[in-house]
C-alpha positions in Angstrom: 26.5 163.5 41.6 24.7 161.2 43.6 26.7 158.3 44.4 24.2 155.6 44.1 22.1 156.9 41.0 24.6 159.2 39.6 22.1 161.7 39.0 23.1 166.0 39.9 22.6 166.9 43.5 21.7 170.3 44.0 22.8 171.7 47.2 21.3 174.8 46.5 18.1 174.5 48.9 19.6 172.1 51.5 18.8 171.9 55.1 20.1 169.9 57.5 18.6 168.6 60.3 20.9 168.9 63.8 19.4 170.5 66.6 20.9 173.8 67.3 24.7 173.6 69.4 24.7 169.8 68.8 28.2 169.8 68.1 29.0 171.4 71.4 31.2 168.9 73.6 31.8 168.9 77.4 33.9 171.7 78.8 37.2 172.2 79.6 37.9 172.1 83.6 41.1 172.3 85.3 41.7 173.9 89.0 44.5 174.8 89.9 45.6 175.6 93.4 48.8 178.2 95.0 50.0 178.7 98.2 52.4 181.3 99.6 54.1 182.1 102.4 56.5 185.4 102.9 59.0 185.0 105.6 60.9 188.4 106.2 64.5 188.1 107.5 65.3 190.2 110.1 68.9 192.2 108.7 66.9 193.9 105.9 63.7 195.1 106.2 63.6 193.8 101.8 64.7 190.5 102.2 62.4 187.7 102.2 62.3 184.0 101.9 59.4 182.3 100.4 58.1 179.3 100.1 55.3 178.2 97.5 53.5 175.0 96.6 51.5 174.4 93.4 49.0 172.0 92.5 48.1 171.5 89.2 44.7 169.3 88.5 43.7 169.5 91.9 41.1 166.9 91.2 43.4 164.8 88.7 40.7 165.2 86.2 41.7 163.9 82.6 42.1 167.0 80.6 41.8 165.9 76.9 42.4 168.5 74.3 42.3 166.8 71.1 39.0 165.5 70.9 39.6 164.3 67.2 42.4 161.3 66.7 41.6 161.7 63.1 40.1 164.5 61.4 39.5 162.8 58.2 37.3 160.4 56.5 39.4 159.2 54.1 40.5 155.9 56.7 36.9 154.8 56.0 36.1 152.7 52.4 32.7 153.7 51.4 30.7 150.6 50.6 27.5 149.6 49.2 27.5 146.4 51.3 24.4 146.8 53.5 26.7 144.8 56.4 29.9 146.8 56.3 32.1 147.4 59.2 34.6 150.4 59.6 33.2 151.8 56.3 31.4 154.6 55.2 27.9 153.3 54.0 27.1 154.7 50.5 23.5 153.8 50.6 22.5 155.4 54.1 25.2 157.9 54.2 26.3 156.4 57.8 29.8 155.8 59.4 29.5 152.2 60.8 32.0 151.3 63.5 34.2 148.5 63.7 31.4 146.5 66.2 28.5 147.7 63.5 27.7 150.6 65.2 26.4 154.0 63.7 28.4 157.1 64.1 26.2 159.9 65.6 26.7 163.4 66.6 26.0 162.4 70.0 28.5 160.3 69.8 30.9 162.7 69.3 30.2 165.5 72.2 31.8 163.7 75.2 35.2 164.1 73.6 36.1 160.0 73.8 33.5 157.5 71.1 35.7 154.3 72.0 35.6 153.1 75.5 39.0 151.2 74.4 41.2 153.3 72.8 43.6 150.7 71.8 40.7 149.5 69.6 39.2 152.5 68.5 35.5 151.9 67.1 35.8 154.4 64.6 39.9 154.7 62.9 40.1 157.4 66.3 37.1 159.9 64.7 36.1 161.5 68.0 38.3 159.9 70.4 40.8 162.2 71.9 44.9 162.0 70.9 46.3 164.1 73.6 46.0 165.5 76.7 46.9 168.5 78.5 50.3 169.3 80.3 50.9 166.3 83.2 49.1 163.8 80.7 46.1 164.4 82.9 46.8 163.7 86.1 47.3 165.8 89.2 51.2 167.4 89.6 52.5 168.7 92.8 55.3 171.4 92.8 57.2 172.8 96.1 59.5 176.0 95.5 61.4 178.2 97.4 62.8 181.8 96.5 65.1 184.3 98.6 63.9 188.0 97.1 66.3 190.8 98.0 
């Protein structure tokens, strides 16, 4: 039923309209960097001593990996107040953001909506909620190991 006129929708024949891929978002990077270094020992011709350091993010790149803080609609009211903000509009079917702002596909493929995610513009729909291991930043790691 059709919110507004309460007459049957048939979803039979429906179409949207978004471009092919539009829900595609930027890709996932991360490099990631090893070096080793085998020192033999000189009693046994099996023994070695190495030495290895890891870095992880070499380029301490955020690496978001929820891209969604909230999955669901239901944090928005819908609203048949032409002015409404943080609602879902009944009569043009838009999400409006806290500022008044449409929610667009666009909007959503860079993986973060709200440039202050303390206030997010939408209840958190399409701004990320975690991030990858080292909360995105770059993480050195020195080891050494005796093999035998």
């Amino acid at each position: 039923m059709d919110s507004l006129t309460g007459d049957p929708v048939d979803f039979q024949f429906f179409t949207g309209n978004l471009a092919r891929d539009a829900g595609l978002t930027t890709p996932y990077k991360r490099f990631d960097l090893a070096i080793i270094k085998a020192i033999p020992i000189a009693h046994r011709e099996s023994w070695r001593l190495e030495l290895k350091f890891d870095v992880f993010n070499v380029f301490n790149h955020p690496l978001f990996t929820g891209y969604n803080g909230n999955d669901t609609l239901d944090a928005f009211p819908i609203s048949t107040d032409p002015s409404c903000t943080s609602c879902l509009s009944a009569i043009s079917g838009h999400f409006i953001g806290s500022g008044g702002q449409t929610l667009t596909i666009q909007d959503l493929r860079h993986g973060r909506v709200s440039s202050n995610l303390s206030k997010p513009l939408f209840n958190l729909v399409g701004d990320p909620s975690a991030t990858d291991t080292g909360a995105g930043r770059r993480v050195l790691q020195v080891g050494i190991r005796f093999k035998f």
